[in-house]
SEFIVEX-114626 format. One record per atom (N, C-alpha, C, O): residue number from 0; atom name; x, y, z. Coordinates in Angstrom, 2 decimals, decimal comma. Layout:
! SEFIVEX-114626
SITE   nr  atom        x        y        z
SITE  NUM    CA        X        Y        Z
...
END
This chain:
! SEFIVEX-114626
SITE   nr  atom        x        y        z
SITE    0     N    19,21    -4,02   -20,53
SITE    0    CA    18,51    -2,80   -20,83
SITE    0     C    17,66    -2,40   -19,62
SITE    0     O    17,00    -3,25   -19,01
SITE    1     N    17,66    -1,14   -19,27
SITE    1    CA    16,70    -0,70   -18,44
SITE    1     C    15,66     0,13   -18,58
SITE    1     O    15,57     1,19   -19,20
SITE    2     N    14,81    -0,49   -17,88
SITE    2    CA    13,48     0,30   -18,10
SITE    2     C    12,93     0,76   -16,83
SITE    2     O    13,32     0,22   -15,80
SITE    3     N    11,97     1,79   -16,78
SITE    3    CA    11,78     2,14   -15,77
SITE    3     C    10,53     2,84   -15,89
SITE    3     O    10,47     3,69   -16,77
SITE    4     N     8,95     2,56   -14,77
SITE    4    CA     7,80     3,47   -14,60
SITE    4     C     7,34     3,52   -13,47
SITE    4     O     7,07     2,69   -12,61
SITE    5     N     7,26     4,83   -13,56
SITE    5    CA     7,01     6,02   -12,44
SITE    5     C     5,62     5,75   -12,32
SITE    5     O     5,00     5,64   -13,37
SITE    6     N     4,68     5,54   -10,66
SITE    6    CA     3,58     6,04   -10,00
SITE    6     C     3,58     7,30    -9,30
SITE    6     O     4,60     7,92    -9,01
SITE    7     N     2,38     7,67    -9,03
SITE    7    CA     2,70     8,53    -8,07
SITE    7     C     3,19     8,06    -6,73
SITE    7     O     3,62     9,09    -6,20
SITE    8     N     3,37     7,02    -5,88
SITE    8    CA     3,36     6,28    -4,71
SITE    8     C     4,32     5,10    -5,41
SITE    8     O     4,34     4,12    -4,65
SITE    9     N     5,10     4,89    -6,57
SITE    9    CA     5,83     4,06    -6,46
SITE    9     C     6,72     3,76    -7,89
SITE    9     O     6,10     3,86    -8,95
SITE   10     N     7,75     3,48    -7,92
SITE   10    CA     8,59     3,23    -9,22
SITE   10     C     8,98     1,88    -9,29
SITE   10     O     9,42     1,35    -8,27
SITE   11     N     8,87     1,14   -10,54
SITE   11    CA     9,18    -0,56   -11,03
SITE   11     C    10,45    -0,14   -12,07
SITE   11     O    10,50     0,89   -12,74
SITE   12     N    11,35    -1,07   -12,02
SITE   12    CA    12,17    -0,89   -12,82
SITE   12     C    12,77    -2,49   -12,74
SITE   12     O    12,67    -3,45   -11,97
SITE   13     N    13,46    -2,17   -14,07
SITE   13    CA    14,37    -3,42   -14,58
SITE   13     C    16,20    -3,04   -14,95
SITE   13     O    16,61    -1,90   -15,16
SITE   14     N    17,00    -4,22   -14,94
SITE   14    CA    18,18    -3,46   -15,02
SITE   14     C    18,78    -5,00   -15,80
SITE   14     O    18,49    -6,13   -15,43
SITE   15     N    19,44    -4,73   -16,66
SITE   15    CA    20,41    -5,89   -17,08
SITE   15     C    20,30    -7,10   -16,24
SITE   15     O    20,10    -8,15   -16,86
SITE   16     N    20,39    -7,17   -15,01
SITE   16    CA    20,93    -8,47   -13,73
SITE   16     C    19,97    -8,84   -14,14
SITE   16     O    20,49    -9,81   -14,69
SITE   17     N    18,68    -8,97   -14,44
SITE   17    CA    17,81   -10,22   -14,50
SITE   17     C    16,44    -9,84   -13,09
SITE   17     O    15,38   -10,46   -13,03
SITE   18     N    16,80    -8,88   -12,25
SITE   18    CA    16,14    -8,24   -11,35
SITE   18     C    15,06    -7,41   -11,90
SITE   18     O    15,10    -6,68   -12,89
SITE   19     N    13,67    -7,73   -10,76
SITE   19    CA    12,50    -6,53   -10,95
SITE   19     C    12,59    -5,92    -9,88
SITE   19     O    12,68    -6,66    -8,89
SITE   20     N    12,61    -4,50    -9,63
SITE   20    CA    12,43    -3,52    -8,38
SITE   20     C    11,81    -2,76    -8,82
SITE   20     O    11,65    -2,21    -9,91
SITE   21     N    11,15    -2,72    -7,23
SITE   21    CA     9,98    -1,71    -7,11
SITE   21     C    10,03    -1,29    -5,83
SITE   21     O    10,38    -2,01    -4,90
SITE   22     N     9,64    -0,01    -5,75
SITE   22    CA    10,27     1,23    -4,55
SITE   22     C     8,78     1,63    -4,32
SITE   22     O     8,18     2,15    -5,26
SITE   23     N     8,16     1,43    -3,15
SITE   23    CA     6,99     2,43    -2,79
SITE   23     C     7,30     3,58    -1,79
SITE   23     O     7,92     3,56    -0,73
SITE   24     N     6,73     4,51    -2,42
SITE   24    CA     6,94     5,79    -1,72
SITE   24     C     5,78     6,35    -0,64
SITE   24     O     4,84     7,03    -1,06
SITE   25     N     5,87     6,12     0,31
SITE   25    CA     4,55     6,63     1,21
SITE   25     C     4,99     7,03     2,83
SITE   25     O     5,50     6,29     3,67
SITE   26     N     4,60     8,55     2,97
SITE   26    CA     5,05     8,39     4,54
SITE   26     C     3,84     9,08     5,70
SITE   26     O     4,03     9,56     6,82
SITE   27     N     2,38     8,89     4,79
SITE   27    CA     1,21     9,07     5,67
SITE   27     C     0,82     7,90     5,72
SITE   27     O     0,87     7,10     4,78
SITE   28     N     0,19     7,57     7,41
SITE   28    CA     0,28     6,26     8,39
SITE   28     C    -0,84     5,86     7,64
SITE   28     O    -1,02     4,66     7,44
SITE   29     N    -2,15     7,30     6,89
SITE   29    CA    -3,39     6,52     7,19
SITE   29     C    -3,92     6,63     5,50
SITE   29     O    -5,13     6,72     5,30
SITE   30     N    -3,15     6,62     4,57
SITE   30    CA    -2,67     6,03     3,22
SITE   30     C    -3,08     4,63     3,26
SITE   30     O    -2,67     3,99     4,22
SITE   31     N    -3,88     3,99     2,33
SITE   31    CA    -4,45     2,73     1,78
SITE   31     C    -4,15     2,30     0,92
SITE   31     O    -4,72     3,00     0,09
SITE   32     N    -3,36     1,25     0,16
SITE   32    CA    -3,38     0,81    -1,18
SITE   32     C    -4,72     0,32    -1,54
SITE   32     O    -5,25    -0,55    -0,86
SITE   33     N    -5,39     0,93    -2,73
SITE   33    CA    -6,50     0,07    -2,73
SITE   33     C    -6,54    -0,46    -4,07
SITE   33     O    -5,46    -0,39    -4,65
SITE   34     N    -7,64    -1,05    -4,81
SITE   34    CA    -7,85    -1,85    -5,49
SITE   34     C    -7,32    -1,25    -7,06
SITE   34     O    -6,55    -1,80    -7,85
SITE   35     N    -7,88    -0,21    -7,17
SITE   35    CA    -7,50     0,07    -8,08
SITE   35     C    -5,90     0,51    -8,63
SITE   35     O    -5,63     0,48    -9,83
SITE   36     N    -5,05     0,86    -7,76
SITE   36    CA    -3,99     1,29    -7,87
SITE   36     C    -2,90     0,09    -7,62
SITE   36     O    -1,79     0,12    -8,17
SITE   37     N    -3,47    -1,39    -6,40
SITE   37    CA    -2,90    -2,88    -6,93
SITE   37     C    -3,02    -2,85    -8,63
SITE   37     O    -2,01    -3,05    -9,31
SITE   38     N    -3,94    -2,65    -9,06
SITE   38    CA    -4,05    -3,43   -10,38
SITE   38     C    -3,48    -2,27   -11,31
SITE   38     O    -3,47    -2,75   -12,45
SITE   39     N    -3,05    -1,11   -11,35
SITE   39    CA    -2,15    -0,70   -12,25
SITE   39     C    -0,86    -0,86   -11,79
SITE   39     O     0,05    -0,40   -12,49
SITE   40     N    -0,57    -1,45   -10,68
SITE   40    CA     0,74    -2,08   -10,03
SITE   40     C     1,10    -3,14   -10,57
SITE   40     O     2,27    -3,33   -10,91
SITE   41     N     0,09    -4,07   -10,73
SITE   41    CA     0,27    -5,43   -11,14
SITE   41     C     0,47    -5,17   -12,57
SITE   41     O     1,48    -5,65   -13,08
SITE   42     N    -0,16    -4,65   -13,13
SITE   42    CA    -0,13    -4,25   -15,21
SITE   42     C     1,83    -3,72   -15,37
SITE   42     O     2,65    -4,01   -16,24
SITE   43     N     1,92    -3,06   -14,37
SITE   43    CA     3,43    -2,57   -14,71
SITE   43     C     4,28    -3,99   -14,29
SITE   43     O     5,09    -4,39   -15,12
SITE   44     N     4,16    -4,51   -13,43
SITE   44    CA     5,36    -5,44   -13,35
SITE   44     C     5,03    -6,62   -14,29
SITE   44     O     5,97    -7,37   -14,50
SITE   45     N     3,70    -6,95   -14,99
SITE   45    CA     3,83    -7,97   -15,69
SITE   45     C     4,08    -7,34   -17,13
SITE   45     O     4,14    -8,01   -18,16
SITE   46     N     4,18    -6,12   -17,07
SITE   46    CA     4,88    -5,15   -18,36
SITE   46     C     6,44    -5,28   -18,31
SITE   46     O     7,16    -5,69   -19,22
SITE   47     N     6,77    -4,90   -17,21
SITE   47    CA     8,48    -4,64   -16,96
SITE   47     C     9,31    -6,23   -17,15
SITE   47     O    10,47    -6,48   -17,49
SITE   48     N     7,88    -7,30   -16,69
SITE   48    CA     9,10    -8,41   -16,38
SITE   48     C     8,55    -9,43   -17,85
SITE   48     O     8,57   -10,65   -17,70
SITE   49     N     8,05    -8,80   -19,32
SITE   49    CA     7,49    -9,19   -20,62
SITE   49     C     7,72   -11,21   -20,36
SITE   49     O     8,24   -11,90   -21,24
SITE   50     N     7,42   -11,58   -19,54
SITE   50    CA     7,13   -13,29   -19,31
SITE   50     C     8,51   -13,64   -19,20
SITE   50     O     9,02   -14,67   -19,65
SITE   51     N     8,97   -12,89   -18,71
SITE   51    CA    10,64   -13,50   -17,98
SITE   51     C    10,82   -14,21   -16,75
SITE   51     O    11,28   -13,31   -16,04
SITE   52     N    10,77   -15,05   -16,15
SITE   52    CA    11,08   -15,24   -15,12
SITE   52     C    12,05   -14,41   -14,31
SITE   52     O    13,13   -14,07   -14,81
SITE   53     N    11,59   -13,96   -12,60
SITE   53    CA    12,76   -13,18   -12,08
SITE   53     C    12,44   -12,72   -10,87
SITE   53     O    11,31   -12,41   -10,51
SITE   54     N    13,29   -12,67   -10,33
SITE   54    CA    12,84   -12,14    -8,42
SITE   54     C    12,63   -10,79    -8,97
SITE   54     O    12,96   -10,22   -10,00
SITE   55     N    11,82   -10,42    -7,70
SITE   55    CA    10,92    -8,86    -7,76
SITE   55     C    11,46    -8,65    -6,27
SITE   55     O    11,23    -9,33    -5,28
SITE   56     N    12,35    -7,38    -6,42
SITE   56    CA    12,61    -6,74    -4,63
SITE   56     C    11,97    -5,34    -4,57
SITE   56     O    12,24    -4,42    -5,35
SITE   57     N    11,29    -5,30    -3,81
SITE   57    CA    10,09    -4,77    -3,16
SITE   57     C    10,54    -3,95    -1,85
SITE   57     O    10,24    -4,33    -0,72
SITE   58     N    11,23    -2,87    -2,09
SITE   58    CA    11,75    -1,32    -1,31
SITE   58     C    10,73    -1,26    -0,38
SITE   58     O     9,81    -1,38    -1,18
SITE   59     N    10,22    -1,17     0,59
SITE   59    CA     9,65    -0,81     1,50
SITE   59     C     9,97    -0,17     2,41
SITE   59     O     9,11     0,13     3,24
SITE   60     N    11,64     0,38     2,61
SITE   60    CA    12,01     1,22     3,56
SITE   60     C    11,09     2,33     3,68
SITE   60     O    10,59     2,84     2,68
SITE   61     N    10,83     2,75     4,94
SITE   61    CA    10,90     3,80     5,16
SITE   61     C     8,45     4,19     5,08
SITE   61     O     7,78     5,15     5,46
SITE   62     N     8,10     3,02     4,48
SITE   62    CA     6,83     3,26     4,00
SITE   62     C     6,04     3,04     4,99
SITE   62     O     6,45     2,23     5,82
SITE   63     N     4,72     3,64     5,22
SITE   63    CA     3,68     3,85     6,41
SITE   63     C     2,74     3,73     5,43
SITE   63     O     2,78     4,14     4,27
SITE   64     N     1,46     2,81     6,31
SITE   64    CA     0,24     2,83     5,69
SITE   64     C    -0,12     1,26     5,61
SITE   64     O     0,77     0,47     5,91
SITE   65     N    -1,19     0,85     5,28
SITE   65    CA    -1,07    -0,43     4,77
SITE   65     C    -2,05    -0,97     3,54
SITE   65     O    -2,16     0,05     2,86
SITE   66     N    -2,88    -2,07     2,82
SITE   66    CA    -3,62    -2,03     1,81
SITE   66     C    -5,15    -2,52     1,90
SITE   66     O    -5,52    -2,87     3,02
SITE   67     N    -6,08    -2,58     0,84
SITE   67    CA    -7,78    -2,66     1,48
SITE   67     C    -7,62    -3,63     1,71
SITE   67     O    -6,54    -3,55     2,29
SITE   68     N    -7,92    -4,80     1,71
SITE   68    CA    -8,60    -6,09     1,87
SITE   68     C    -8,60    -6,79     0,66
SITE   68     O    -8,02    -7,85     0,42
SITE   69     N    -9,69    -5,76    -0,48
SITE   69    CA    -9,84    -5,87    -1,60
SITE   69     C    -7,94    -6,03    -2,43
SITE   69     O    -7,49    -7,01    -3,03
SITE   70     N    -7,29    -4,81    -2,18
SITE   70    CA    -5,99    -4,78    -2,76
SITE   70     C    -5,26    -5,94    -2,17
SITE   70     O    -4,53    -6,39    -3,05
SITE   71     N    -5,13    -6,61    -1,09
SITE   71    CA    -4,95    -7,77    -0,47
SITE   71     C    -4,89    -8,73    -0,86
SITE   71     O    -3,92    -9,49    -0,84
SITE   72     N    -6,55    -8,98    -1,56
SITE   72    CA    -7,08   -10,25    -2,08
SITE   72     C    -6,24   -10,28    -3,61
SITE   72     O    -5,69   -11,28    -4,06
SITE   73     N    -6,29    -8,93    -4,28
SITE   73    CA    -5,86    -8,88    -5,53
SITE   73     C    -4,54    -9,23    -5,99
SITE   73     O    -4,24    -9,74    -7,07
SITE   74     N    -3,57    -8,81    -4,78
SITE   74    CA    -2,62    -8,70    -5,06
SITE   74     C    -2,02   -10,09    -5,06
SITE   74     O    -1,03   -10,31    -5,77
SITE   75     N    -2,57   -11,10    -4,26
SITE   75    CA    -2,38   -12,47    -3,87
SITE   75     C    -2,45   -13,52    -4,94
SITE   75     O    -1,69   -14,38    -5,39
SITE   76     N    -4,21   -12,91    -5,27
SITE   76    CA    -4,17   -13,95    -6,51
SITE   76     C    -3,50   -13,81    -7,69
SITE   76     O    -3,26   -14,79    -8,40
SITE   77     N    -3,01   -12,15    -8,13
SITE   77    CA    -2,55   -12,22    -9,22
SITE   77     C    -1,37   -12,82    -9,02
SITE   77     O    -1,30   -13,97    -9,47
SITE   78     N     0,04   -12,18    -8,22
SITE   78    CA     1,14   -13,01    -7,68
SITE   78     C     1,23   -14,75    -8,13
SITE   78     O     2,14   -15,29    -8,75
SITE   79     N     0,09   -15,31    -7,64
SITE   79    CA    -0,26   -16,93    -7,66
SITE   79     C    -0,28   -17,11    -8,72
SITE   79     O     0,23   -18,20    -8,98
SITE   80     N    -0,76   -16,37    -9,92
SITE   80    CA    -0,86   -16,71   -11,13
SITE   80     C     0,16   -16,22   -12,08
SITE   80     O     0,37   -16,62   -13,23
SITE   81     N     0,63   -15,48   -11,56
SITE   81    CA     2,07   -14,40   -12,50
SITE   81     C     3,40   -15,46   -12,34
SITE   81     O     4,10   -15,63   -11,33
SITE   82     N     3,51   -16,09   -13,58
SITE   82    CA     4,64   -17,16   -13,39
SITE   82     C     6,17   -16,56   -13,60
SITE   82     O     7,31   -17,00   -13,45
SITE   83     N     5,60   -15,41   -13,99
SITE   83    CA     7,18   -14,57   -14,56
SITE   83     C     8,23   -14,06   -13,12
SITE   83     O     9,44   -13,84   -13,17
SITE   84     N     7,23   -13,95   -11,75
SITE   84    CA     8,14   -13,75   -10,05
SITE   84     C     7,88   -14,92    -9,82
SITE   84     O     6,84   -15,57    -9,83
SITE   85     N     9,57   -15,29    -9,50
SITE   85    CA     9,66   -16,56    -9,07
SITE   85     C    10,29   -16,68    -7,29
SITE   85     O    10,52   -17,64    -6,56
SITE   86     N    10,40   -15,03    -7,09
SITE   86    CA    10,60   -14,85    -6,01
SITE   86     C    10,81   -13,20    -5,29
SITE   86     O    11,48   -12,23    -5,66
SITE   87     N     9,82   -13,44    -4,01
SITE   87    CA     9,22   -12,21    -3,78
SITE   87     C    10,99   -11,52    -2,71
SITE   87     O    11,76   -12,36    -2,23
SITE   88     N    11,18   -10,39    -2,60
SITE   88    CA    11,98   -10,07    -1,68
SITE   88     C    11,96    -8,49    -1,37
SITE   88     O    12,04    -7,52    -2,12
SITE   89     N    11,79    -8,63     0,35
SITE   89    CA    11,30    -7,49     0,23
SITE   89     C    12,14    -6,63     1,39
SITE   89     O    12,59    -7,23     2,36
SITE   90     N    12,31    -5,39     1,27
SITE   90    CA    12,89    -4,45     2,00
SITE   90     C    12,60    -3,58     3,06
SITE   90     O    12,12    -2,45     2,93
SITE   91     N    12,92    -4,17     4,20
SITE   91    CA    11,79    -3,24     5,36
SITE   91     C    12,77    -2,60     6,66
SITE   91     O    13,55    -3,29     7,32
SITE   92     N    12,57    -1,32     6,82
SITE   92    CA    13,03    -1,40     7,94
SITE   92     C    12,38    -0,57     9,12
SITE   92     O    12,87     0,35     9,77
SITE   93     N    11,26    -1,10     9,20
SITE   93    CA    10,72    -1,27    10,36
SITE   93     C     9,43    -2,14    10,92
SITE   93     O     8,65    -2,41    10,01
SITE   94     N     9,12    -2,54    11,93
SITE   94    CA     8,67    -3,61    12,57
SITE   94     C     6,88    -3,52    11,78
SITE   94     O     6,57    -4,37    10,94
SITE   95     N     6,23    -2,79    12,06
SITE   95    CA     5,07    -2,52    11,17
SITE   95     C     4,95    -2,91    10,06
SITE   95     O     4,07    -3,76     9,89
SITE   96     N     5,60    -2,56     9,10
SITE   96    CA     6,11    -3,49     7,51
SITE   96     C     6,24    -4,68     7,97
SITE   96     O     5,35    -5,48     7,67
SITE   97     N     7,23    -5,10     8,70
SITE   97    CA     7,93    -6,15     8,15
SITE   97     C     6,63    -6,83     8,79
SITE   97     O     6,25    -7,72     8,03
SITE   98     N     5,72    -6,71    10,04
SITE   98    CA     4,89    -7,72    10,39
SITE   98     C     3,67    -7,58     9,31
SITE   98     O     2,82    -8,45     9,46
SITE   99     N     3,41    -6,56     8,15
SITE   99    CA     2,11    -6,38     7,25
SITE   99     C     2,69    -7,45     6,36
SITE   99     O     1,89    -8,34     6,12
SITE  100     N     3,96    -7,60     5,77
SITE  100    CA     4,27    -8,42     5,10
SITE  100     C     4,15    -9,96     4,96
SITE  100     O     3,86   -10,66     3,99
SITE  101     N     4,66   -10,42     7,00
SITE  101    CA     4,26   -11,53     7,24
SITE  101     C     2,98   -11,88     7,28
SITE  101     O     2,48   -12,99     7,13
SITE  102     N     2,51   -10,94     7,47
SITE  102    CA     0,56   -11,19     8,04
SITE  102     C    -0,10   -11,25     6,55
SITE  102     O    -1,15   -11,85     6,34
SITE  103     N     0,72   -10,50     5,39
SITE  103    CA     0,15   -10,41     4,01
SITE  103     C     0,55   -12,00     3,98
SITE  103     O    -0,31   -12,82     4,29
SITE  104     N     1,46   -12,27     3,73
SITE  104    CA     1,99   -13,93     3,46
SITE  104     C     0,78   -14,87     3,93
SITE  104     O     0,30   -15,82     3,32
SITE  105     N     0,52   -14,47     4,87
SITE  105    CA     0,11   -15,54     5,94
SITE  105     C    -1,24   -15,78     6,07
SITE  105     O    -1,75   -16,83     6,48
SITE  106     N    -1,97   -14,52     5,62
SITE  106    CA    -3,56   -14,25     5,42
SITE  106     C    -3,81   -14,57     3,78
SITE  106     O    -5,03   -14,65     3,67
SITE  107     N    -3,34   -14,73     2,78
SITE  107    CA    -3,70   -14,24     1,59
SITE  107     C    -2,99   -15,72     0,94
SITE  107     O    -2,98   -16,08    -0,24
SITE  108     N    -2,49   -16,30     1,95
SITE  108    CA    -1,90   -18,10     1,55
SITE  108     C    -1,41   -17,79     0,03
SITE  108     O    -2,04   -18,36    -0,86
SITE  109     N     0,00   -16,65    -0,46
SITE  109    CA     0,30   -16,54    -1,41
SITE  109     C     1,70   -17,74    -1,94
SITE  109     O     2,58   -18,20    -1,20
SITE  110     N     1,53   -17,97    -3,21
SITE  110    CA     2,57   -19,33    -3,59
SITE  110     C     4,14   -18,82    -3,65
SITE  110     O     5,03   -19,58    -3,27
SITE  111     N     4,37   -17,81    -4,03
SITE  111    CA     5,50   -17,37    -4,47
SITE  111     C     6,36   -17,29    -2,79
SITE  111     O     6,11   -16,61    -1,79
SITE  112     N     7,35   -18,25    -3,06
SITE  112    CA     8,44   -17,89    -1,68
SITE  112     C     8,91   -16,43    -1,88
SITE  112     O     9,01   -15,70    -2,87
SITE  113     N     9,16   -16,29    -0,46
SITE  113    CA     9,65   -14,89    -0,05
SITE  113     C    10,71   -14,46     0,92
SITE  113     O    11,22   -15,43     1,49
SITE  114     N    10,94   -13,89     1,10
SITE  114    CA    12,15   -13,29     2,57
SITE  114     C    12,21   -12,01     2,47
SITE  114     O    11,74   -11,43     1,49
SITE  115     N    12,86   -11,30     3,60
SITE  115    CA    12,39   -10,50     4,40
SITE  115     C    14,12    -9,57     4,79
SITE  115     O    14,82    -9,88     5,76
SITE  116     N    14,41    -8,65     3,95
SITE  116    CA    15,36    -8,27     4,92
SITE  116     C    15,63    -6,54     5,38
SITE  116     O    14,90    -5,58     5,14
SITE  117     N    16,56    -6,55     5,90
SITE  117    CA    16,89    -5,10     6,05
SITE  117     C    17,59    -3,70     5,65
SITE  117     O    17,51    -2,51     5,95
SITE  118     N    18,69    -4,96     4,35
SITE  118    CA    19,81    -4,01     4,07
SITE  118     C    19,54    -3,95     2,88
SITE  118     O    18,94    -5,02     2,84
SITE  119     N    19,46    -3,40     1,35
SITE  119    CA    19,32    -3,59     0,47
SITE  119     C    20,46    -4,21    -0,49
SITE  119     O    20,23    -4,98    -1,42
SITE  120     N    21,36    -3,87    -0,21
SITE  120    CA    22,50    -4,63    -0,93
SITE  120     C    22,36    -6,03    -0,66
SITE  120     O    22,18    -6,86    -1,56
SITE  121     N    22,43    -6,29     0,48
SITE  121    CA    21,94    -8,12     0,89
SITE  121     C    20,98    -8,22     0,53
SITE  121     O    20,78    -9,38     0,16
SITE  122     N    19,77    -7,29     0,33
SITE  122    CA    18,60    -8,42    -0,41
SITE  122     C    18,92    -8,68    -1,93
SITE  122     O    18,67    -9,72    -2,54
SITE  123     N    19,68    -7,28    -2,56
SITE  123    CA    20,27    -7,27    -4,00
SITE  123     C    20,88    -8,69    -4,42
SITE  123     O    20,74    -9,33    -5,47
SITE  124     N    21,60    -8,98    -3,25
SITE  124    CA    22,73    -9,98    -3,61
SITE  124     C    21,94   -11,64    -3,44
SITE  124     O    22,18   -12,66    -4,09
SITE  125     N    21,20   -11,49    -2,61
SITE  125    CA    20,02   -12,46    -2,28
SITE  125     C    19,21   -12,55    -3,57
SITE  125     O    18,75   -13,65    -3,84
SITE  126     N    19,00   -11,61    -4,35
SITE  126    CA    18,07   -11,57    -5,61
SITE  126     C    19,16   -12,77    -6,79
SITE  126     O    18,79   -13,91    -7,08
SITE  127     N    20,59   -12,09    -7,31
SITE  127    CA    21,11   -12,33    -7,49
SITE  127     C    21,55   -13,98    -7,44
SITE  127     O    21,51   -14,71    -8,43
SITE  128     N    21,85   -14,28    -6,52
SITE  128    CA    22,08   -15,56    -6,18
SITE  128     C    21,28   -16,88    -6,80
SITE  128     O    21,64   -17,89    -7,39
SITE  129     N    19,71   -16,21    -6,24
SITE  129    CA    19,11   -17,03    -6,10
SITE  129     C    18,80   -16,69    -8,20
SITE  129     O    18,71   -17,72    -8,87
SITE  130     N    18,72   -15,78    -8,69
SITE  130    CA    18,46   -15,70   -10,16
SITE  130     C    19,77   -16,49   -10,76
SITE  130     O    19,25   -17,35   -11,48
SITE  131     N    21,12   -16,65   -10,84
SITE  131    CA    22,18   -17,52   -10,75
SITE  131     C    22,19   -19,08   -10,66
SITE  131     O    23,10   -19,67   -11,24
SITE  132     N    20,98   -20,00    -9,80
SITE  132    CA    20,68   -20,80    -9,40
SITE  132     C    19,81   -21,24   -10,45
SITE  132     O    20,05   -22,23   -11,14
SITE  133     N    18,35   -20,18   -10,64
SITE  133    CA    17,70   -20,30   -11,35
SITE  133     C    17,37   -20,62   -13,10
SITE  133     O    16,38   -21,02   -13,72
SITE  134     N    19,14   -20,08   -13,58
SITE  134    CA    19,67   -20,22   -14,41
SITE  134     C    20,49   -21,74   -15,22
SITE  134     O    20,74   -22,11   -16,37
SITE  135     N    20,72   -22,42   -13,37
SITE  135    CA    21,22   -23,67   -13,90
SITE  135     C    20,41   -24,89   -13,78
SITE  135     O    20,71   -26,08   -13,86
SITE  136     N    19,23   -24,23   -13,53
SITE  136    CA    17,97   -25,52   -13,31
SITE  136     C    18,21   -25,89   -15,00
SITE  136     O    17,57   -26,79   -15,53
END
């Protein structure tokens, strides 16, 4: 079954495969995620994914901007505690993202493994796989 909710700056959805996606939409550089709009981010995916376990792929093509500190901190700890993503994967294609992502990883010491790619079908299939795996634990 699919479900699907609309932000203004971003859409979460679910689809039969066992997959969470989420698409942020942003193409002003000096755009902030901030605190408050992490945490109606976070309310939708622990809505969409109702205590399922499941990779979450995370669209980032194409997005400019980056998040407060505060949205940073938030987004980290909730992640750490949200047992339902069991794995982060995210979609970037360009160098700015992909290094906010590593530097998010890397500053915010978040638990949930992650990777990093470019094409979306390969991260699709990367989601896939690894939910397949997850299945025969």
């Amino acid at each position: 079954m699919e479900e699907m909710i609309i932000h203004k700056h971003a859409t979460f959805w679910t689809k039969g495969n066992g997959i969470l996606f989420g698409k942020v939409r942003n193409l002003n550089s000096r755009h902030q995620l901030d605190f408050r709009t992490a945490q109606l981010y976070l309310e939708t995916i622990a809505e969409l994914s109702s205590g399922t376990p499941m990779p979450f792929l995370i669209d980032l093509r194409d997005v400019k901007g980056t998040f407060s500190s505060e949205a940073g901190q938030l987004l980290a700890k909730s992640f750490n505690k949200l047992s339902n993503i069991v794995y982060e994967v995210y979609v970037v294609n360009s160098l700015p993202i992909n290094l906010l992502v590593q530097s998010y990883k890397r500053i915010y010491h978040t638990k949930t493994p992650y990777v990093i790619f470019d094409d979306i079908s390969k991260a699709q299939e990367y989601c896939l796989k690894h939910k397949i795996k997850e299945n025969k634990k």
